[in-house]
C-alpha atoms as one frame of an Amber mdcrd trajectory, in Angstrom:
protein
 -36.318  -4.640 -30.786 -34.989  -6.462 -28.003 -35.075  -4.085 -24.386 -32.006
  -4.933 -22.898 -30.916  -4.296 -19.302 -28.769  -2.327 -18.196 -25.031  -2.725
 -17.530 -22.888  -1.195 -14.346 -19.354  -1.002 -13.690 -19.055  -0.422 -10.462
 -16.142   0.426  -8.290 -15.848  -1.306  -5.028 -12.923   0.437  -3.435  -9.638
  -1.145  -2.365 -11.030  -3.265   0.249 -12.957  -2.019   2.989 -16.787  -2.747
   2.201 -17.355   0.508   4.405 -15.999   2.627   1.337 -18.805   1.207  -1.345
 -20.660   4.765  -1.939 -24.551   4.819  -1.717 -24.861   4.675  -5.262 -22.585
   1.262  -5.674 -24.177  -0.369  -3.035 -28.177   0.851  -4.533 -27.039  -0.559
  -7.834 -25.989  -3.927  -6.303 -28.971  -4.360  -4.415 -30.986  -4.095  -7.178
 -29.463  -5.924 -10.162 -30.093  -8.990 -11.428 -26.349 -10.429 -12.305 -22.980
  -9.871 -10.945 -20.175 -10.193 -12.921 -16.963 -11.154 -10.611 -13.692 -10.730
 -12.403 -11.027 -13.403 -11.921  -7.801 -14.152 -12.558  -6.458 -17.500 -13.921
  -4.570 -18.096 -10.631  -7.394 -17.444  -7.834 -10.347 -19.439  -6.795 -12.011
 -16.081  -6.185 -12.519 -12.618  -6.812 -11.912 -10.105  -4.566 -14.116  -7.368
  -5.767 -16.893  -9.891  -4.818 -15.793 -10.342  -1.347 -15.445  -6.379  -0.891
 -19.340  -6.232  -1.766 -20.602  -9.208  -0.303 -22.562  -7.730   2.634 -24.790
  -6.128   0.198 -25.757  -9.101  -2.043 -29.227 -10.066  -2.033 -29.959 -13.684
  -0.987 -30.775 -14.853  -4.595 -28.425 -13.200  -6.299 -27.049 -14.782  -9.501
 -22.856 -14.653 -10.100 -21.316 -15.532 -12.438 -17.347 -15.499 -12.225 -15.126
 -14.218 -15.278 -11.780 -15.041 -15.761  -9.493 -12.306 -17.155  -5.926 -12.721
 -18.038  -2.855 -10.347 -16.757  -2.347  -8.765 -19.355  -0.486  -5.182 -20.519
  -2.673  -4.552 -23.556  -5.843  -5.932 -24.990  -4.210  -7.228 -27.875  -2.212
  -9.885 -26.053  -5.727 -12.016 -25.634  -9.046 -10.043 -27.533 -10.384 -13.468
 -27.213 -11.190 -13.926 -23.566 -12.515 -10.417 -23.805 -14.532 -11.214 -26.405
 -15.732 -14.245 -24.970 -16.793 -12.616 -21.551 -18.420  -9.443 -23.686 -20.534
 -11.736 -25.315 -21.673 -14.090 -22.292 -22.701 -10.487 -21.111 -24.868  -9.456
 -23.965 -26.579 -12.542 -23.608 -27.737 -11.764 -20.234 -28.604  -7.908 -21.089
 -30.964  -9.393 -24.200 -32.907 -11.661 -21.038 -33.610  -7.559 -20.222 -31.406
  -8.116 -16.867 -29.427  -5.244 -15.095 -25.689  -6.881 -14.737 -22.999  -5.185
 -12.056 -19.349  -5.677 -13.259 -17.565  -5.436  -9.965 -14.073  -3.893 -10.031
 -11.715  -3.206  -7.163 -10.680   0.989  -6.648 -12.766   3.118  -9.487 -13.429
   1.651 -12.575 -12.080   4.044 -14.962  -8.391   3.443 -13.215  -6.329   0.762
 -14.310  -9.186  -1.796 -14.741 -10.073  -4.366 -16.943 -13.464  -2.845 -16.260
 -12.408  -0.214 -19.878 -11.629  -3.578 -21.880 -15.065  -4.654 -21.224 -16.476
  -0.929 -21.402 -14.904  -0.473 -24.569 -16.123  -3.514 -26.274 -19.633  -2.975
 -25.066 -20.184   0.723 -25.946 -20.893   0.302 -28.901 -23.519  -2.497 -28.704
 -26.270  -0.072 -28.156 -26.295  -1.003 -24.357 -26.760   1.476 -21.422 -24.275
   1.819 -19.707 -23.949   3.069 -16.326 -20.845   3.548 -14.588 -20.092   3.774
 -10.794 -16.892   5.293  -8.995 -14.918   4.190  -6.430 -11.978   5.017  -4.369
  -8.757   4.368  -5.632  -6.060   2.553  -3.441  -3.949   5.408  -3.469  -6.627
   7.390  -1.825  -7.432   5.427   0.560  -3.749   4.522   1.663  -3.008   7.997
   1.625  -5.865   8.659   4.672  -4.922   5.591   6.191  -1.430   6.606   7.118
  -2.497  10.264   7.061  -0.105  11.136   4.001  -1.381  14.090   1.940  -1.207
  13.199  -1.650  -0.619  16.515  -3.276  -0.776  19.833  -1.779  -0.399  23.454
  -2.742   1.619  23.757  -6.392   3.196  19.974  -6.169   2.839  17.570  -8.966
   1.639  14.285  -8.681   2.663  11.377 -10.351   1.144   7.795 -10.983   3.372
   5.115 -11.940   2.922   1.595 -13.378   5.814  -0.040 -11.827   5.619  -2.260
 -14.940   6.470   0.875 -17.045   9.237   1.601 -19.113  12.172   1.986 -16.518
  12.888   5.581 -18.772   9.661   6.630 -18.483   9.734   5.867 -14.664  13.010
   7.763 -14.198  11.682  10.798 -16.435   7.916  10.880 -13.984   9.903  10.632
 -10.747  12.173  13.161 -12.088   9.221  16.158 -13.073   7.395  14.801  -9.474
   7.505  15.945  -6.158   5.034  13.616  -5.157   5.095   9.795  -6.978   2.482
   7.112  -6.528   3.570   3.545  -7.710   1.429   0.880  -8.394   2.165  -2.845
  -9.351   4.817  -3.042  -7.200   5.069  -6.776  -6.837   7.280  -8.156  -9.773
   9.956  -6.128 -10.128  10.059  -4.424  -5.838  13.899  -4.682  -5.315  14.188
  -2.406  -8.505  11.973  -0.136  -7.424  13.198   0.289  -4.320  16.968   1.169
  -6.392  15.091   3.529  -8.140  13.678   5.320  -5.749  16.676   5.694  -3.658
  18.630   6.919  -6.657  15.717  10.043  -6.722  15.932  10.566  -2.993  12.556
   9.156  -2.577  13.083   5.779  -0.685  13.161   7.512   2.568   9.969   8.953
   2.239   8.434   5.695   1.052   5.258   3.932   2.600   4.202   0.864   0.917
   0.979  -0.251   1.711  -0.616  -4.323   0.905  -4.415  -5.251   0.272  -5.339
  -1.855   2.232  -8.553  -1.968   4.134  -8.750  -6.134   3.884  -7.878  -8.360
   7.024  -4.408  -8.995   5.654  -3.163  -5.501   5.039   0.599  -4.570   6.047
   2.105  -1.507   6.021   5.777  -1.045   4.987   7.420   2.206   6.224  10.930
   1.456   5.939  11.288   0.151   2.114  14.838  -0.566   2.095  14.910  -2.796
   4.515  12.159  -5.150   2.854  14.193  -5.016  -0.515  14.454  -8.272  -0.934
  10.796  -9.553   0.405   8.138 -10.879  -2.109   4.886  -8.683  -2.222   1.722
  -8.721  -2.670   0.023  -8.272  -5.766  -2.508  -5.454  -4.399   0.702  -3.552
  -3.425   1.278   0.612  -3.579   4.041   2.928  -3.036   3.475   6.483  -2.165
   5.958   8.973  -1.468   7.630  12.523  -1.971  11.107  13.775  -2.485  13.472
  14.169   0.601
């Protein structure tokens, strides 16, 4: 039998390379692939540039693109495609990183490609990393949840019911994906009393970030894809 190599998903944080734990930046060092997830629209990845400073020299990449989609289902093929380019590199007997921006096991396409490989008879090793939310949340000093309070996180792609009925059982509401459909979330929000608590926070820890405190009055701006919303109840 074959000896394949091993595979690592491995969560690079939100942006600043500073928040790579020992363990994700041991693993990079030492594989022999990197596997930077694209989308169709960017020339790059970002989860690569997060981790760059600990590439080795002669480090091979190789850059996968990976649709927006909601659900698998919408495009199995690309997934597919990109599983199998990845077995063929873990039959050479190379270890392969799958870099993914926050933790891997949080809203990534990271479980797409976990879940098609885990059964292959491949070892799989996966990494944490901190999650936007977390890190915005220190960054503007904002305690997520304390004491008794529940905590919500919300796809702001959801179902605009299911949004209503999470902000409604939540005294604390994180929203995420923000970018398409802002103005409406902003409505929402206000209509919970939880607009004026708002902070929205862009591409935290990168060279670009902004910080939004006052969400009403940006209503009508367009934002960035890497885009969160936390905030409590007045």
């Amino acid at each position: 039998m074959t000896k394949l190599g091993t595979f690592y998903g491995i969560g690079v944080g939100p942006g600043d390379p500073d928040l790579l734990t020992v363990k994700a930046i041991r693993a990079i060092k030492e594989v022999d692939v990197i596997i930077a997830p694209k989308t169709e629209k960017k020339e790059g990845s970002v989860a690569l540039e997060i981790a760059r400073p600990y590439l080795k020299s002669d480090i091979e990449i190789i850059y996968q693109v990976f649709p927006m989609v909601k659900d698998f289902a919408e495009s199995p093929e690309v997934f597919i495609s990109n599983k199998e380019e990845i077995l063929a590199i873990l039959r050479q007997n190379k270890n392969v990183a799958f870099l993914t921006l926050g933790d891997p096991m949080f809203y990534s396409t990271y479980i797409y490609v976990f879940n098609l490989l885990k059964d292959e008879n491949v070892n799989i090793e996966t990494i944490p990393g901190v999650p936007a939310f977390l890190a915005i949340a220190s960054k503007i000093g904002r305690p997520v949840a304390f004491g008794n309070d529940i905590l919500s996180i919300i796809p702001a792609t959801a179902d605009v019911g299911n949004i209503d009925a999470a902000l409604d059982a939540s005294d604390t509401s994180v929203l995420m994906k923000v970018y398409k459909n802002f103005g409406e979330i902003v409505d929402t929000l206000a209509k919970h009393d939880m607009a004026q608590q708002a902070t929205l926070v862009s591409r935290c820890g990168l060279p670009d970030e902004n910080i939004i405190e006052d969400i009403n009055a940006h209503k009508n701006d367009k934002i960035n894809y890497l885009s969160t919303i936390i905030t409590r109840r007045d």
